[in-house]
C-alpha positions in Angstrom: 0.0 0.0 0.0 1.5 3.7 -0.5 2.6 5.2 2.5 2.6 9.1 1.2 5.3 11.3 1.8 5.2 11.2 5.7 4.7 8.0 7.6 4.3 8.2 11.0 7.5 7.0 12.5 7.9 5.3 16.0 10.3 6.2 19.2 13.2 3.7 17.6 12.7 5.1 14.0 11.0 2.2 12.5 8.1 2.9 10.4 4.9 1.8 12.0 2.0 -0.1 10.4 -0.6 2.0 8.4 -4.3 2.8 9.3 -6.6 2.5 6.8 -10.3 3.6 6.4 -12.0 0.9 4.4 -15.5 2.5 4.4 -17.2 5.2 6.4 -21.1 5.6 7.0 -23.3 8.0 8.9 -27.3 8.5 9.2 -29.1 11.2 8.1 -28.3 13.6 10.9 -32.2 14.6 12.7 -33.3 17.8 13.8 -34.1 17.6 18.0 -37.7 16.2 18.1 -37.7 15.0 14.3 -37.0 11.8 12.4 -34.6 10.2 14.6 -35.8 11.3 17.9 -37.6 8.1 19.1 -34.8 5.8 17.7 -33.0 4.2 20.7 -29.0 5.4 20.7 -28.0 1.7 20.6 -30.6 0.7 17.7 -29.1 4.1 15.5 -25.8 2.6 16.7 -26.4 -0.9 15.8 -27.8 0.2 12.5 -24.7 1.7 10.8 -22.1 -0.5 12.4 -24.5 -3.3 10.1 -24.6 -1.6 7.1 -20.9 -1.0 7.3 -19.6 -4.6 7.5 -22.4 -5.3 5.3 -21.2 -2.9 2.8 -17.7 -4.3 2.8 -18.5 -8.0 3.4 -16.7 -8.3 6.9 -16.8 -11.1 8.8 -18.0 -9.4 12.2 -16.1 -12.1 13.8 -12.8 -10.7 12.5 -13.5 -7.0 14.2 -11.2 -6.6 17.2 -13.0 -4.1 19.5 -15.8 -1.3 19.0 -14.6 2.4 19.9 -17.8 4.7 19.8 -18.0 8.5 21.3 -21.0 9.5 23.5 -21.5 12.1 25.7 -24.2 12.7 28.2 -24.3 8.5 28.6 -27.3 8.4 30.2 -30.3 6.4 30.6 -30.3 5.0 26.8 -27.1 5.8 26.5 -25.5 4.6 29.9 -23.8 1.5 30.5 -21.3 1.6 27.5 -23.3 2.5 24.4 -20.6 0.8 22.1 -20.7 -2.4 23.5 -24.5 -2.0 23.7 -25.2 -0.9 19.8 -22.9 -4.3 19.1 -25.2 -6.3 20.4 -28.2 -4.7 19.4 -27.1 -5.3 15.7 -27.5 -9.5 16.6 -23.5 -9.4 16.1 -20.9 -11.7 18.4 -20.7 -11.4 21.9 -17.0 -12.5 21.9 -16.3 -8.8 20.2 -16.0 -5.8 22.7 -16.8 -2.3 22.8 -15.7 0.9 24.7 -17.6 3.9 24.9 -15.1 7.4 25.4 -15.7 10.8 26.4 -13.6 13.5 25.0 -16.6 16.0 24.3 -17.6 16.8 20.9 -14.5 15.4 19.6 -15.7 11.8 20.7 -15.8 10.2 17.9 -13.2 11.7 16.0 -10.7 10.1 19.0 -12.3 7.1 18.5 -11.0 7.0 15.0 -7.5 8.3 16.9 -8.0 4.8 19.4 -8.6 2.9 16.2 -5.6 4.1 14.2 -3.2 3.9 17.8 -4.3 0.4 18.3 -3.3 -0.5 14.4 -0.4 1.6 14.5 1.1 -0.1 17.8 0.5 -3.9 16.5 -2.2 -4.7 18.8 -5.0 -4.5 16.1 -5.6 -5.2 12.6 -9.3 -4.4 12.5 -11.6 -2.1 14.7 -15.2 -0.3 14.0 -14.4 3.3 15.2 -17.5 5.9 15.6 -20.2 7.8 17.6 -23.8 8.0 18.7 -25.6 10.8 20.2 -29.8 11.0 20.7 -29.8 14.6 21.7 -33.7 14.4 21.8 -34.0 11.7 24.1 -31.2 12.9 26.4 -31.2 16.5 26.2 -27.2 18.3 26.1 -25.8 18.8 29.5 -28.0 16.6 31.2 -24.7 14.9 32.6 -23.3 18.3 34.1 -26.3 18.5 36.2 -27.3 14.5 36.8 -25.6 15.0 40.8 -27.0 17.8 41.5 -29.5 16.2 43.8 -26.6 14.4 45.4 -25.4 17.6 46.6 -22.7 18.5 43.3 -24.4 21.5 40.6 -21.9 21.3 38.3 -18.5 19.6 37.3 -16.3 21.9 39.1 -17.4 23.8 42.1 -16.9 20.9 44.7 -13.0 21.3 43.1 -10.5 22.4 45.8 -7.9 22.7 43.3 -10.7 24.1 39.7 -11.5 26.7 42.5 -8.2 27.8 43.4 -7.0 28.1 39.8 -10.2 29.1 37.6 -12.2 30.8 40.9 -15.9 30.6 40.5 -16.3 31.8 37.2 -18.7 30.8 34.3 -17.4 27.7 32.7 -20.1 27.0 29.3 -19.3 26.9 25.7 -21.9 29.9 25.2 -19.7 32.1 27.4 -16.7 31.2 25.3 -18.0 31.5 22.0 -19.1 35.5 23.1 -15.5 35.6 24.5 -13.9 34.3 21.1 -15.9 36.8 18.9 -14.8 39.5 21.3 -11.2 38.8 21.1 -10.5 37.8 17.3 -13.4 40.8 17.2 -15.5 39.3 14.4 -19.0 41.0 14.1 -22.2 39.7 14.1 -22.9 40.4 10.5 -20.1 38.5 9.8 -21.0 35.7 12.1 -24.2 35.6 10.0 -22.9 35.8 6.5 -21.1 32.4 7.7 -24.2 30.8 8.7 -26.1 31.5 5.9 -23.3 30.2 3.7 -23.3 27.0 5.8 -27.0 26.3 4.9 -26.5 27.5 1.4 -23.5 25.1 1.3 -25.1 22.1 2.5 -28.4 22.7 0.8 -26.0 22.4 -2.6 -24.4 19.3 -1.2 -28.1 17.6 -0.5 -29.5 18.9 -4.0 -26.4 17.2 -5.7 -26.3 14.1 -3.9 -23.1 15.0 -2.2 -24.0 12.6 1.3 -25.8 9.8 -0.9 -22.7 7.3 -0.6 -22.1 8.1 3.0 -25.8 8.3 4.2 -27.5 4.9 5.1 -31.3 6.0 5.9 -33.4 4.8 9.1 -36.6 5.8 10.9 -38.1 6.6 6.7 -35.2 9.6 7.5 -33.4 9.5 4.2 -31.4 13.1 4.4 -30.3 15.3 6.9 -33.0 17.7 8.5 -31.2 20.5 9.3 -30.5 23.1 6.6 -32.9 25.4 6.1 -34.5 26.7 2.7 -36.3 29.3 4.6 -33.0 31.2 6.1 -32.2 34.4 5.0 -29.6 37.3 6.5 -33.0 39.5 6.9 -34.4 37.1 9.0 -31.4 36.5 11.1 -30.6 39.7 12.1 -34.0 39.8 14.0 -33.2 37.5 16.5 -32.1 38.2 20.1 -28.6 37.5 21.1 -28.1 34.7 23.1 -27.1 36.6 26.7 -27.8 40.8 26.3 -25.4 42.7 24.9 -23.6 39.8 23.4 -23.1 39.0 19.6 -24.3 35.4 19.1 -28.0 34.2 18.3 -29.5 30.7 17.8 -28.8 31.1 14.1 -24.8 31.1 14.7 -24.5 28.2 16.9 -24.7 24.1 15.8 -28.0 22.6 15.8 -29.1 20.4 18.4 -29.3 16.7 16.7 -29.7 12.9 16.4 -27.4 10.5 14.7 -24.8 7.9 14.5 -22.1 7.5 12.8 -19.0 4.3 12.3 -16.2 4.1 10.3 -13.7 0.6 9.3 -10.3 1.2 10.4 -8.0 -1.6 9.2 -4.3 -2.7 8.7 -2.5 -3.6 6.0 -2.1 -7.3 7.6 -6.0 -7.2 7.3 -6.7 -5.4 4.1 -4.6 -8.0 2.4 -5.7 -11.1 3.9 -9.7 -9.9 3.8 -9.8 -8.7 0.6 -10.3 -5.3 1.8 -9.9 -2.0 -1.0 -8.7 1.0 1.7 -10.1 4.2 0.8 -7.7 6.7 2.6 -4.9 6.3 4.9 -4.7 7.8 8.1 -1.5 10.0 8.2 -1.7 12.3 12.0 -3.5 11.8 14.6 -3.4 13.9 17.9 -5.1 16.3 20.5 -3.9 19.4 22.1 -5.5 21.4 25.3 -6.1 25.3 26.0 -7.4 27.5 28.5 -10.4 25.5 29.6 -12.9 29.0 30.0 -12.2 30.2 26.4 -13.0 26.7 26.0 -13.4 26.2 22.0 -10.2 27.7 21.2 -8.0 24.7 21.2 -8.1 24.2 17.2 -5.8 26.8 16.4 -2.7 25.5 18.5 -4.2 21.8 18.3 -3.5 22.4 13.9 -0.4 24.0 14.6 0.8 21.2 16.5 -0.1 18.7 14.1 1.0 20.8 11.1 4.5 20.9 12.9 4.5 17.2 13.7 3.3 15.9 10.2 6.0 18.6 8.7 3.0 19.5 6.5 1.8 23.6 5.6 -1.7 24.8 5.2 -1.0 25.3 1.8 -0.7 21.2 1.1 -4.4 20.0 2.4 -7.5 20.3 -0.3 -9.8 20.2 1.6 -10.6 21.1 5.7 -13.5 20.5 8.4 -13.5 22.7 11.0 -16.6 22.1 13.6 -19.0 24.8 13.3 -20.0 24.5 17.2 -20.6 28.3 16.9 -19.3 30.5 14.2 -16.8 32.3 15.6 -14.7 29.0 16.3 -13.8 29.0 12.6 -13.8 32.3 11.7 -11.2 32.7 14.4 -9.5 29.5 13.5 -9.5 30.6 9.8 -8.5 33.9 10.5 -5.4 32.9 13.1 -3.9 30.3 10.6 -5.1 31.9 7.4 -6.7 29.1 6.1 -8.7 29.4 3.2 -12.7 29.3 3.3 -13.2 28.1 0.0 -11.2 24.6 1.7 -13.5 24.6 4.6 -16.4 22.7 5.2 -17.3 22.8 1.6 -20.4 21.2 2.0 -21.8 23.0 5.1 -21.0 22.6 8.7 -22.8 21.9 12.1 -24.9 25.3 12.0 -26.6 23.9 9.1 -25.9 20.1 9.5 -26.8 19.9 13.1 -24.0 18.6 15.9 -25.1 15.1 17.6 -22.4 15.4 20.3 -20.4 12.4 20.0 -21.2 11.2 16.7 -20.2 14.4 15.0 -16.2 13.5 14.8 -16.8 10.0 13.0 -19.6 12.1 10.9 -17.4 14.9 9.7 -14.6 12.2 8.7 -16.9 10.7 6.6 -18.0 13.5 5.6 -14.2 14.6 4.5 -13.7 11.3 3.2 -16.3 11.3 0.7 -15.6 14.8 -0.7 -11.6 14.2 -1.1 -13.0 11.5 -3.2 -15.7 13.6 -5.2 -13.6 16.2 -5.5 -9.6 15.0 -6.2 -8.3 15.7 -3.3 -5.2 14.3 -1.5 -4.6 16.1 2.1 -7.7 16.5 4.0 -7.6 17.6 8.0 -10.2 17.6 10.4 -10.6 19.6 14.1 -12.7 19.9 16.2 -13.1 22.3 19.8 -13.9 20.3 22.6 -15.0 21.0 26.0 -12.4 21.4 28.6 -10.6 23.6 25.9 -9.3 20.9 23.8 -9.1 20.2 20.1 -8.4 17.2 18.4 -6.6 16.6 14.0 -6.7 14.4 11.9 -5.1 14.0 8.5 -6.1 11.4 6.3 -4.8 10.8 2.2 -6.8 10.0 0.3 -5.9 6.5 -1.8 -8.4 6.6 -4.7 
């Protein structure tokens, strides 16, 4: 298999084993309260880690271990939703699952577990992903599940949060106002971004962009959030999110439903299964900032990964930056001058929607298909994660 210019190399300089995507596939993503809303996590779970092996002819018995991302793992999603989804698609009980937590970059470090196992020897073949039924188990629902065991919130029983961070507002909302502030980007512009997100991904549906990558469910055949209704008119009339501030409902991800898995594989088991890889992964890694900006960890978490792939901006074709709120982009965009035209070509979460910890495995799907559509080689994915972290990926693509 080609390796690229830049394999990952190990501590004693030996080139390690390559990571291969073999196939990626998502759901429709659902609006909160729409087509996916009564689906149980582990049944929308269950349902693309079948189609996937039975896409690609994969003897489930071969599949090492199931990584999915989930946050809020509650109720139907408690009790280790990756294990749980395994079983619920009749598959065997000698295969294991693991469900992991690293906000809304869940599922894109499942991929990173996927590719580490591989990498190190100690797997040839894993099902990497996410799940998240935002409807059923409404965001933040784990923050405040103690509360009447005496804790409010993650941090305040802390000793050592307090005597470092105080008592201060730790949420996403706050540090989305605080981003716009600092990299000042108004709200005009904030909303000529969103409206481009729709416009994008209302291209992408209209041309059949998701087709190969979408398996439907629940009679859901397409994703329910862009809207054909939006307009800048209609945006600017909505109140900001906390007074005085410059972010609305319009310029923050949409609150979703969907799952999402992906076939990581070695080259030991893409020869002796008969497997055709699509891309290679080339980087993985993750990176952590100042936990109350909280959604600025992209920019260093790229620069990292640019530095430790020896790679430029300049090489990738194509980019997915996680449109939690718009000002994450725009300031990631703006810091590393990346170029828009590269960036979530085909529309991000504001119009897409944002199931929690499916949205990592979805946008790598996402980015796989696309590098294929469109010729691309390079593509590199990131993500702002709560805690002020970010993970990247870069993936080549081999078609």
């Amino acid at each position: 298999m080609p390796h690229g210019r830049y394999s990952e190399v190990g501590r004693l300089g030996e080139t390690m084993n390559d990571a291969y995507i073999v196939d990626a596939v998502r759901t429709p993503t659902g609006r909160k309260g729409g087509g996916l809303a009564e689906v149980h996590p582990a049944d929308m779970g269950a349902h693309v880690i079948s189609s996937l092996l039975e896409r690609n002819a994969v003897d489930p018995n071969l599949v090492e271990d199931v990584i999915f991302g989930c946050v809020d793992t509650l109720g139907p999603q408690a009790g280790d939703i990756a294990r749980t989804a395994w079983l619920a698609a009749g598959l065997p009980e000698t295969v294991p699952g693991t469900t992991i937590d690293r906000q809304c970059g869940s599922g894109q470090q499942a991929v990173s577990f996927a590719a580490m196992g591989i990498w190190a020897g100690v797997q040839d073949l894993v099902v990497a992903g996410g799940v998240q039924n935002m409807s059923m188990v409404p965001i933040g629902m784990a923050l405040e599940a103690a509360a009447p065991l005496g804790h409010e919130d993650p941090f305040s029983g802390s000793e050592g949060w307090v005597a470092r961070y105080g008592t201060q507002e730790i949420s996403q909302f706050r540090g989305a106002e605080m981003i716009a502030e600092k990299w000042d980007i108004s709200r005009e512009k904030m909303e000529e971004f969103a409206f481009e997100s729709h416009q994008r991904a209302l291209t992408a549906i209209d041309e059949g962009r998701f087709d190969n990558e979408i398996v439907p469910i629940a009679q859901t055949e397409m994703d329910e959030g862009p809207r054909r209704d939006i307009s800048m008119d209609r945006m600017r009339t909505l109140n900001p999110l906390v007074e005085g501030g410059r972010l609305t409902a319009a310029l923050a991800s949409q609150i979703s439903d969907g799952a999402a898995a992906l076939l990581i594989a070695s080259e030991k088991a893409v020869k002796e299964f008969g497997l055709t890889p699509r891309a290679r992964i080339h980087h993985v890694s993750v990176r952590g900032d100042d936990p109350v900006f909280m959604l600025t960890g992209p920019i260093p978490a790229t620069t990292y990964a640019l530095n430790k792939a020896g790679m430029s901006i300049d090489e990738f074709d194509l980019f997915e930056c996680n449109e939690a709120f718009a000002p994450v982009p725009l300031a990631w965009m703006k810091e590393l001058q990346v170029p828009y035209e590269k960036v979530n070509v085909n529309g991000g979460a504001i119009s897409l929607g944002h199931p929690l910890g499916c949205s990592g495995a979805k946008l790598m799907t996402t980015l796989l298909n696309e590098l294929e559509r469109s010729g691309g080689r390079w593509g590199l994915q990131t993500m702002c994660e709560g805690g002020g972290q970010a993970n990247v990926t870069i993936i080549e693509n081999l078609n």
